[in-house]
C-alpha positions in Angstrom: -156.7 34.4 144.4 -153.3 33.0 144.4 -153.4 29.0 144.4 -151.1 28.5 146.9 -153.8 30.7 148.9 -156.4 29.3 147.8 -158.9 27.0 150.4 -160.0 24.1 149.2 -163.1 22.2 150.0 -164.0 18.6 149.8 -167.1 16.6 148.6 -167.9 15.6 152.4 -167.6 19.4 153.1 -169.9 20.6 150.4 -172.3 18.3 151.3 -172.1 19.3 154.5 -173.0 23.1 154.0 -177.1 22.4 152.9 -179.8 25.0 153.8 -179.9 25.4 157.1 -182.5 24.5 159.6 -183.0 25.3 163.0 -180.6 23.9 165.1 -177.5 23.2 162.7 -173.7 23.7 162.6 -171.9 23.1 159.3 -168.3 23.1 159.2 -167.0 24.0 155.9 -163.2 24.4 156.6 -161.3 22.8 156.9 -163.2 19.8 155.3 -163.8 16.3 157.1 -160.4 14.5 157.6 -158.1 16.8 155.8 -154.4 17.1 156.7 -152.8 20.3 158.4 -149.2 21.6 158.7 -147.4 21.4 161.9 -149.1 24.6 163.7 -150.3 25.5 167.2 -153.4 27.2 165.9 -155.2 27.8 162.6 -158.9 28.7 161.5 -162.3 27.4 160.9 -165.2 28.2 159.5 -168.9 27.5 158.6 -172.3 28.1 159.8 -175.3 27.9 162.0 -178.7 27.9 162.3 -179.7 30.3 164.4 -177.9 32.7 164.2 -178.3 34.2 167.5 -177.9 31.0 169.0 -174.6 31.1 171.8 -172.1 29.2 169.7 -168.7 27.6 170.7 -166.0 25.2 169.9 -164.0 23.3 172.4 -165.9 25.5 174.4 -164.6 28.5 173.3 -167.5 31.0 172.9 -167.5 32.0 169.0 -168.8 34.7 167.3 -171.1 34.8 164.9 -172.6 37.3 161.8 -175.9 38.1 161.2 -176.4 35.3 158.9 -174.8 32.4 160.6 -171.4 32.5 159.5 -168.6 32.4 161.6 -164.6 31.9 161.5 -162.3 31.6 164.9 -158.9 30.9 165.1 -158.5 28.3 168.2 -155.9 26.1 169.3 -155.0 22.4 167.7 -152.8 19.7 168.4 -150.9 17.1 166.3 -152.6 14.0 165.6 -155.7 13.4 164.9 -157.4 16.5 166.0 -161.4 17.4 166.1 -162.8 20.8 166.4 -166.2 20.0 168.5 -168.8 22.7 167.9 -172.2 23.0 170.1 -175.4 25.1 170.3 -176.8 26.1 173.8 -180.0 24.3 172.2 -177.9 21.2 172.7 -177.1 20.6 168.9 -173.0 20.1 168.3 -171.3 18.7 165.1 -167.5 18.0 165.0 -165.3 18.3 162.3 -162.0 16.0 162.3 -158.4 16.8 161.2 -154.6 15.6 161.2 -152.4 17.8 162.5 -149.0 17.2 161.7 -147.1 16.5 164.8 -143.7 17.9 165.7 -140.5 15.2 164.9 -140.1 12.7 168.0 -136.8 13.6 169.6 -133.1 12.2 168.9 -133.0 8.8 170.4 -130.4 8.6 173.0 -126.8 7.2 172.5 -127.9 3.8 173.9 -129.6 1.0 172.2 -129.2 0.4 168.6 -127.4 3.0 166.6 -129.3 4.7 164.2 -127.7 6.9 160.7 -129.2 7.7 157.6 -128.9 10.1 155.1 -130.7 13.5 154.5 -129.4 14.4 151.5 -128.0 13.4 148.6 -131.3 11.6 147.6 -131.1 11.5 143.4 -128.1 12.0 141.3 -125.4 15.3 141.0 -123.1 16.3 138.6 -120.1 18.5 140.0 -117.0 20.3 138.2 -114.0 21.4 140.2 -114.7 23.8 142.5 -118.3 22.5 143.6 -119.1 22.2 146.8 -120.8 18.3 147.6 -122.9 18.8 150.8 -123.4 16.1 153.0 -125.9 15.5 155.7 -127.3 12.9 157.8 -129.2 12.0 160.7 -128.9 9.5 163.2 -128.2 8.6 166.9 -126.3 11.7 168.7 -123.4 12.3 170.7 -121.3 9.8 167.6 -118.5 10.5 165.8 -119.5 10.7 162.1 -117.7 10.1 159.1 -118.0 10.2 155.2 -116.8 9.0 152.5 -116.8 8.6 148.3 -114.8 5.9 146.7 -111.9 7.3 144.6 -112.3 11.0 146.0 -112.2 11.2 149.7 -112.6 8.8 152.3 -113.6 9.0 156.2 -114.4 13.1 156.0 -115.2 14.1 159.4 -118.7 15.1 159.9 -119.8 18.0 162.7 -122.8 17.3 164.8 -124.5 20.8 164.6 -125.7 21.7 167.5 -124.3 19.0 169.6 -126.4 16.8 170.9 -129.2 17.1 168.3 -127.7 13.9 165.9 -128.1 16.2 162.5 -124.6 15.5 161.5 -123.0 17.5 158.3 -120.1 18.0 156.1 -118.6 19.8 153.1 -116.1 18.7 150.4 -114.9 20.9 147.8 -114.4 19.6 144.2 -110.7 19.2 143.1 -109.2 19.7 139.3 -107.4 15.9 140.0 -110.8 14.2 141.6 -112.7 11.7 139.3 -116.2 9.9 139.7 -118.2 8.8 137.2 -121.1 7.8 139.7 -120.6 6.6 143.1 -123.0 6.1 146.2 -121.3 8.3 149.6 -121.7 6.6 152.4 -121.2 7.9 156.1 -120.7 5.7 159.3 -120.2 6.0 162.8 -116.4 5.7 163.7 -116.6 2.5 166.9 -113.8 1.6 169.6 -111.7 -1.4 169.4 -114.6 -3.0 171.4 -117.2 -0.5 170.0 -119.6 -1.0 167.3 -121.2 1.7 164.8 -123.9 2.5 162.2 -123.3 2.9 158.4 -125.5 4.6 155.3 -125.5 5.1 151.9 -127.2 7.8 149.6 -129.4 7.0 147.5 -128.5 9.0 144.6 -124.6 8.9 143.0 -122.6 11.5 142.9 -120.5 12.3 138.8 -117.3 14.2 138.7 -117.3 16.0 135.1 -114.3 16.6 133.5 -116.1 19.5 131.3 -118.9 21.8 130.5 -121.8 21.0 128.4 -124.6 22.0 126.0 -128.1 21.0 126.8 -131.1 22.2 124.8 -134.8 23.0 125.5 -136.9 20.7 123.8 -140.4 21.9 124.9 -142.3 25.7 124.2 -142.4 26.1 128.6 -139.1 26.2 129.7 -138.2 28.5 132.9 -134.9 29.6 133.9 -134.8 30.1 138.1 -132.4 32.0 140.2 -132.0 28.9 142.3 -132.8 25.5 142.2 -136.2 26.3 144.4 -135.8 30.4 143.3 -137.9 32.6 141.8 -138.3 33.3 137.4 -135.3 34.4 135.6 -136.2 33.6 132.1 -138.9 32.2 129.7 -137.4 29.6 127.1 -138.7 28.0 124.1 -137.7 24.8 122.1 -134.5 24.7 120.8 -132.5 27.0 123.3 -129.4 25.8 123.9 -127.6 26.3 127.1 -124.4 25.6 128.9 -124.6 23.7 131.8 -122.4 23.8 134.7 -123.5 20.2 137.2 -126.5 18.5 138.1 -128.5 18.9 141.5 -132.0 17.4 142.8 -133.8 16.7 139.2 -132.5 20.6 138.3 -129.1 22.0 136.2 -126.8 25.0 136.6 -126.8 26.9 133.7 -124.0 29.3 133.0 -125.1 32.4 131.4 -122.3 34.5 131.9 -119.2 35.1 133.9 -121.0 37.0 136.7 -124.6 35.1 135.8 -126.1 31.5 136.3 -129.5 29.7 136.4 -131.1 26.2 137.0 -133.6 24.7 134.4 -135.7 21.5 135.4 -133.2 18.5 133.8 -136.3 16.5 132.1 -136.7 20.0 130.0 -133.5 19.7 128.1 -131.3 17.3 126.6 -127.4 16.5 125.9 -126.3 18.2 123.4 -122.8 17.8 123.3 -119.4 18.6 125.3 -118.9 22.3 125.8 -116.0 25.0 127.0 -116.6 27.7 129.4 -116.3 30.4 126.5 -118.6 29.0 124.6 -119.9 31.1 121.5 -122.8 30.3 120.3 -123.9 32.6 117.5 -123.1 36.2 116.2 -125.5 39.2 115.6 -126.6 39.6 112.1 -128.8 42.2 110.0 -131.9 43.5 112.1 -134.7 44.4 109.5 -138.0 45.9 111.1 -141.6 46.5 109.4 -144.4 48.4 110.1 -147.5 45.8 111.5 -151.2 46.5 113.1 -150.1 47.0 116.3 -146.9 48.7 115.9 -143.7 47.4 114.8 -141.9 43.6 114.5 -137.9 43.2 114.4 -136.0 40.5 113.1 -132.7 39.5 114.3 -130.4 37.7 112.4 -128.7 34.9 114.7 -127.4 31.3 113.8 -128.4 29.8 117.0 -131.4 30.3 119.4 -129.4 31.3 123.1 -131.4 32.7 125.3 -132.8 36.6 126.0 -134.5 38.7 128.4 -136.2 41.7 128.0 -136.2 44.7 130.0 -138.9 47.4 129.7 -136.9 50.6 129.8 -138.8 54.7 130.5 -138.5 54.6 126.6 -138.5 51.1 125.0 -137.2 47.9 124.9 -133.7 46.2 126.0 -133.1 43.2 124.3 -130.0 41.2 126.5 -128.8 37.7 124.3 -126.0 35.2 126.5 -123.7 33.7 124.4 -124.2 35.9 121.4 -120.8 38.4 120.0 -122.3 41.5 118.4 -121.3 41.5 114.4 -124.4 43.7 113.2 -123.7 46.0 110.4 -126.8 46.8 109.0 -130.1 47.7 110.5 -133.2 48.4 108.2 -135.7 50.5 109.1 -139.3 50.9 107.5 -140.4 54.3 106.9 -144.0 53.9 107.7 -143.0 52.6 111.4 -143.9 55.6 113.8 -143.1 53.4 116.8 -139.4 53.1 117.2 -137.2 55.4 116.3 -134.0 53.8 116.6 -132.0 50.9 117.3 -128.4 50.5 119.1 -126.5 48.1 120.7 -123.6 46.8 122.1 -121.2 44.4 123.6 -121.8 44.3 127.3 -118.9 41.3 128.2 -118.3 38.3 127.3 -120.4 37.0 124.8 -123.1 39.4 126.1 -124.7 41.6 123.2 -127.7 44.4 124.3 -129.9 45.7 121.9 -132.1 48.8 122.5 -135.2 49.5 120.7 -135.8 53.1 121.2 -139.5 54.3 121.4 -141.1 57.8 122.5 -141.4 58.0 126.1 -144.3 55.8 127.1 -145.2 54.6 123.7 -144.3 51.0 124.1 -147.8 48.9 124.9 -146.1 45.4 125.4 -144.0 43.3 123.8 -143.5 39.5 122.4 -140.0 37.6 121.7 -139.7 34.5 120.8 -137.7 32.6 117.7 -139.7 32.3 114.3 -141.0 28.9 113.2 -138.2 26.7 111.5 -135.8 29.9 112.2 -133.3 30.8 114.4 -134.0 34.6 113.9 -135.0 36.3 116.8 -138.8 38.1 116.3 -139.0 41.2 118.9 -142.9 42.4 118.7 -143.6 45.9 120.0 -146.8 47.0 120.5 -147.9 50.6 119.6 -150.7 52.7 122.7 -153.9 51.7 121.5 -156.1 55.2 121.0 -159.0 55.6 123.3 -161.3 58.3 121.7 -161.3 60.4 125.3 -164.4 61.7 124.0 -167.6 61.3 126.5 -170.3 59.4 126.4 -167.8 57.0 125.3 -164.5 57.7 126.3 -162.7 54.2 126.2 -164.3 53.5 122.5 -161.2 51.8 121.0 -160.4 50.2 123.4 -160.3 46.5 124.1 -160.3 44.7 127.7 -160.6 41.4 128.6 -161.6 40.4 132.3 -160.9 37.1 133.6 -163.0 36.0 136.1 -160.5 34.2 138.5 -161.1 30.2 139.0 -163.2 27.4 137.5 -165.8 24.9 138.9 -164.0 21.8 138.6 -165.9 18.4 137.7 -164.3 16.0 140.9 -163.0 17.5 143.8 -160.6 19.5 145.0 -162.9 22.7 144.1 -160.8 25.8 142.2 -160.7 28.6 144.4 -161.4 29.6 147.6 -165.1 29.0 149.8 -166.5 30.9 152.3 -168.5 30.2 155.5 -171.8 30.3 154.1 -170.0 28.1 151.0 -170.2 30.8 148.8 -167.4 29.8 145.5 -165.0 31.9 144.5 -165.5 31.3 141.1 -169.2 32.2 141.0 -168.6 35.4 142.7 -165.5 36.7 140.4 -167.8 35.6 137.5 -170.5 38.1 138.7 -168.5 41.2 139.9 -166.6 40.7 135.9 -170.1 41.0 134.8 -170.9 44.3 136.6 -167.7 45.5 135.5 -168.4 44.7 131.9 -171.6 46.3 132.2 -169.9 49.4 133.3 -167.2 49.2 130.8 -169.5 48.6 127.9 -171.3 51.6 128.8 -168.1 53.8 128.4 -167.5 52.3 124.7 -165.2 49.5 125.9 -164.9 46.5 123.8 -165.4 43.7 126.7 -164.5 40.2 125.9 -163.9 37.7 128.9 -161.7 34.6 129.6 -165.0 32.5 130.5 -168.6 33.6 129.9 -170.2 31.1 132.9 -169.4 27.8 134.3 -166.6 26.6 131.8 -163.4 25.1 133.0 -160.5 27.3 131.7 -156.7 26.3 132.7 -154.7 29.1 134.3 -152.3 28.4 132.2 -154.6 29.3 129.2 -156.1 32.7 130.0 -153.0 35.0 129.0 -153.4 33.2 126.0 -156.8 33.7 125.3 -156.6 37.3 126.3 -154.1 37.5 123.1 -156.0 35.8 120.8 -159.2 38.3 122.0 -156.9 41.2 120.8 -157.3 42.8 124.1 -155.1 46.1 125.1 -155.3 45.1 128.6 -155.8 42.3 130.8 -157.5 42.5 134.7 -158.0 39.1 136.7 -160.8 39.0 139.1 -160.2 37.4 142.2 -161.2 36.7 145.7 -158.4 36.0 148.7 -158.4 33.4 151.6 -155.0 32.4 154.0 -153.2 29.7 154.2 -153.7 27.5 157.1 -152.3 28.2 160.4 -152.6 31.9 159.8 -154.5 33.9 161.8 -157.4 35.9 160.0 -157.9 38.5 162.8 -154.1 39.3 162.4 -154.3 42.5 160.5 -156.7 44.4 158.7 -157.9 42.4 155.5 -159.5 44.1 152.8 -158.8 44.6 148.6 -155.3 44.7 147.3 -154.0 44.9 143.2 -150.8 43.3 141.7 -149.0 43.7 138.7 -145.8 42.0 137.8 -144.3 43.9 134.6 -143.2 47.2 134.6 -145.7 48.6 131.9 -148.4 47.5 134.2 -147.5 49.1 136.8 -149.4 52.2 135.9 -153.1 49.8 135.1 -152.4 48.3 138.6 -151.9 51.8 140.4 -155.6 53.0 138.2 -157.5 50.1 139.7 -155.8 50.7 143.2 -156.3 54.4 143.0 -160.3 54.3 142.0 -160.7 51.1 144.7 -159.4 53.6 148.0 -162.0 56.0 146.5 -164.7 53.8 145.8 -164.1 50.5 148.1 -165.1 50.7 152.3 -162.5 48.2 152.9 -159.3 48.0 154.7 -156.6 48.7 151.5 -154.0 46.3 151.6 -151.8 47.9 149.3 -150.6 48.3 145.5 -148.2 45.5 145.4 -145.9 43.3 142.5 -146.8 40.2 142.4 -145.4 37.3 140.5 -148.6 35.3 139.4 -148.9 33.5 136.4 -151.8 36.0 134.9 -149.7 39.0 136.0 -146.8 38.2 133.9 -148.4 39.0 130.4 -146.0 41.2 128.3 -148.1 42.0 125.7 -151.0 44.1 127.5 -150.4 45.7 131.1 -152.3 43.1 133.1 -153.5 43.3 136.6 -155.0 41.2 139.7 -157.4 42.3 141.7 -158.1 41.0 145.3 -161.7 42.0 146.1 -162.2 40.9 149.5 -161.7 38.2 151.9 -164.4 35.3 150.9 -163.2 33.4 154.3 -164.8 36.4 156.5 -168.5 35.9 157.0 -169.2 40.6 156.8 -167.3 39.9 153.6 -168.4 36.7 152.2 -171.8 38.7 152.4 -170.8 41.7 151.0 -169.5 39.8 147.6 -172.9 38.1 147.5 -175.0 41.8 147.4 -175.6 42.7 143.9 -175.2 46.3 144.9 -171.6 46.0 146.7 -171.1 43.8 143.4 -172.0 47.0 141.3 -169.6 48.9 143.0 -166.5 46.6 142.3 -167.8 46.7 138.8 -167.7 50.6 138.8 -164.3 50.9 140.5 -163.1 48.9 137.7 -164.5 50.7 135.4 -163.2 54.2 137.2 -160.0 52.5 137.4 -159.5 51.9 133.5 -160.6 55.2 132.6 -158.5 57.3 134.8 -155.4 54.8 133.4 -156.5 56.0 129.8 -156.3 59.5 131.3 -159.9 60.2 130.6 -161.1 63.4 130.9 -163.9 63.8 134.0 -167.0 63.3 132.5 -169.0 66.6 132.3 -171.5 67.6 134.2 -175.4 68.0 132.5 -176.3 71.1 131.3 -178.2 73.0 133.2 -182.5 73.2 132.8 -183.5 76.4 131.0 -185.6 79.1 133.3 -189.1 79.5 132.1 -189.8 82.0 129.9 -186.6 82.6 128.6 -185.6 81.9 124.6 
């Protein structure tokens, strides 16, 4: 499952869910001590011995499954919180929490005046036309002011809504204003008599006179929509960028006229002073050549600026920012039977498009990045891989790689998610990949996985090692959980798949397709999902959510061998009928006696 899903367990908490005797009550979550976010409710679970013992918590009557385990959703309250479980036998256990507590209220306008700021708290860079946003917090029902030396001075801030002493205020960047880094500071305006309250922010605030380059200097660089936004683009070293002001350890990029990003400021460096039309290189000569997976293109550029690709019904758009289109030759290799032509264009300003035109549907994946020492740009396209269709062994050809979600960590936190009867995650997605490479084998599959047992493996690794396997496609194997304060009785919960790039689409909507055939569990839904193993471009990849290992029906289900078996076959189902297998045929029928 997702991490930001993903419930954790402690040391004190997995110590605390032993065999159990008669008599017992084991909280597993939340564990011992743990901190929660400001809610009125959220769940916990665990286990208890017996089973049919009456069972409650802050004497609320609780359910519990045949085997003990149980999860309710019950009232907290901020502080330090205890959920207090007991057995009609007499036997209770508590497990103790912080609840984060709502903020105290604004102090009144008598007594000592109180203003400090809320934004503002590390160092900005602005150009005319920014907007610097000012906030602070403080005693209400005072007049606020703010200030910046050399720009403006005793700005009137609005106390929105009155009353509440959240006090705000905007100031928008003029073409005469200079600052090369100043503190603002706000204070309460006082009578003749009076008296008032001052602040100052902790970061300082630069005017810039002019854009400037900035350049990647790491292999994991990610453009965002928005400072706290989602993906835009994936950057190597040596991209150089155009940056437009500085904002809370992130910069503006400009990409275009109509198009900007933020990149984390400790990934890039100064480069140099820049104007807003900057060029940075021209399109040269693309050459391509045949390879073993398809084809490989190499554009001729002067500078690395950074792309995106765009999977199109019948191959690949290439889009390069700050790049003029000057190619006049284009080399094709006779023995490449995957694309079939390349054009292009200039989109606007210093915006060039390239299209690499395949049949429909024959583009597999694809890899860009800039060859080593170069500052040609390497499209990879990958070619349909040929299953032989051909039963007993349909998929023979064909090579998948499952990862089994999660890892058992050496020190706590634990990787994944835990159920009531403290069943891991990673354990459990280790042995449905099995079943499913079982099945998968069995249809001629070549069946390699991301880890084999008990090895640690960083998330960040699997997409990686799924290349280097040489697989054609990709499926993670996961379990889900909530996030705390939601309520697990909400809606139906069941299995749901993800996919995140277009040319997985189709794997995803297999797997979901053979699971509401195969799977008696609510269906949550084919959905695109932005996860890290998801994002793959050079195999359709998927992520499959099994079941709920937080429900105690379905915590037992994942632990049954035989419900195990049928997650494996699903999978299995669910690959072949993305290959477009044919159905396999049925036996041939016993000969009558006596008849030759």
């Amino acid at each position: 499952m997702n991490v930001s899903l993903t419930v954790r367990i402690s040391a004190l908490a997995l110590l605390a869910a032993c065999p159990l005797s008669a008599g017992q009550i084991n909280f597993v979550y939340p564990p011992e001590g743990s901190s929660l976010p400001q809610v009125a409710k959220t769940f916990v679970f665990g286990n208890v011995s017996p089973a049919t013992a009456p069972f409650t918590i802050n004497g609320e009557k609780i359910s519990v499954y045949k085997n003990g385990g149980f999860i309710a959703y019950l009232p907290v309250s901020g502080g330090d919180f205890a959920f207090k479980g007991a057995l009609s036998d007499g036997t209770t256990a508590q497990r103790g929490l912080k609840v984060r507590q709502a903020e105290a209220p604004a102090p009144v306008s008598t007594g000592t005046l109180r203003l400090e700021f809320t934004s503002n708290a590390s160092d900005s860079e602005l150009l005319a036309g920014d907007y610097i946003r000012i906030t602070a917090a403080g005693t209400p029902g005072r007049q606020a002011v703010a200030s910046l030396e050399g720009v403006f001075s005793d700005l009137a801030m609005i106390e929105t809504p009155p009353g509440s002493g959240r006090y705000s205020a905007y100031y928008r960047v003029k073409d005469s204003d200079s600052c090369q880094g100043a503190q603002l500071s706000a204070r309460f305006k006082a009578g003749l008599f009076g008296h008032g309250a001052s602040a100052r922010s902790k970061g300082k605030v630069r005017i810039a006179q002019q854009l400037s380059l900035v350049e990647t200097y790491t292999d994991t660089v990610i453009l965002r929509n928005a400072p706290e936004g989602g993906y835009m683009l994936f950057l190597g070293k040596g991209v150089k960028l155009l940056a437009a002001g500085r904002n809370n350890g992130m910069r503006r990029v400009l990409l275009s006229p109509t198009e900007t990003g933020w990149v984390e400021d400790s990934k890039v460096q100064y480069s140099g002073p820049a104007v807003p039309s900057y060029n940075g290189t021209e399109t040269g000569a693309i050459k391509l050549r045949r390879t073993d997976t398809g084809s490989s293109a190499a554009v001729t550029m002067y500078e690395r600026v950074p792309y995106k690709a765009e999977v199109l019904e019948n191959g690949l758009r290439v889009t390069l920012y700050y790049a003029n289109l000057h190619t006049n030759w284009v080399v094709y290799d006779s023995s490449d039977t995957l694309v079939k032509n390349v054009s292009f264009r200039q989109t606007g300003s210093n915006t060039v498009e390239i299209d690499f035109e395949t049949a429909p549907g024959a583009l597999w994946g694809y890899n860009i990045g800039y060859a080593n020492g170069s500052k040609s740009l390497v499209v990879d396209l990958r070619a349909r891989p040929k299953a032989s269709l051909s039963w007993p062994r349909p998929l023979a050809g064909v090579s998948v790689v499952l990862d089994p979600g999660h890892s058992p960590k050496t020190t706590p936190p634990y990787d994944g998610a835990i159920g009531p009867m403290a069943s891991f995650e990673y354990q459990v997605n280790l042995a449905i990949a099995k079943k499913a490479q079982e099945k998968l084998l069995a249809l001629g599959a070549t069946v390699q996985m991301t880890r084999n047992g008990d090895e640690n493996v960083p998330l960040a690794d699997r997409p990686k090692i799924a290349q280097a396997l040489g697989g054609d496609i990709f499926i993670s194997i996961h379990n889900n959980a909530i996030g705390d304060g939601e309520d697990p009785f909400a809606q139906p919960r069941g299995f749901s798949v993800y996919h995140y790039q277009r040319h997985s689409r189709a794997l995803a909507a297999a797997l979901h397709r053979a699971y509401l055939k195969d799977i008696a569990l609510p269906d949550e839904g084919l959905r695109y999902g932005d996860y890290l193993v998801a994002r793959m471009t050079w195999m359709p990849a998927a992520l499959i959510e099994n079941a709920y290992m937080i429900l105690p029906e379905q915590e037992a289900m994942l632990n049954s061998p035989e419900f195990q078996d049928k997650l494996g076959a699903a999978i299995a189902e669910g690959v072949l009928n993305f290959f477009g297998a044919p159905e396999r045929p049925a036996p041939p029928a016993p000969r009558k006696k006596g008849k030759k």
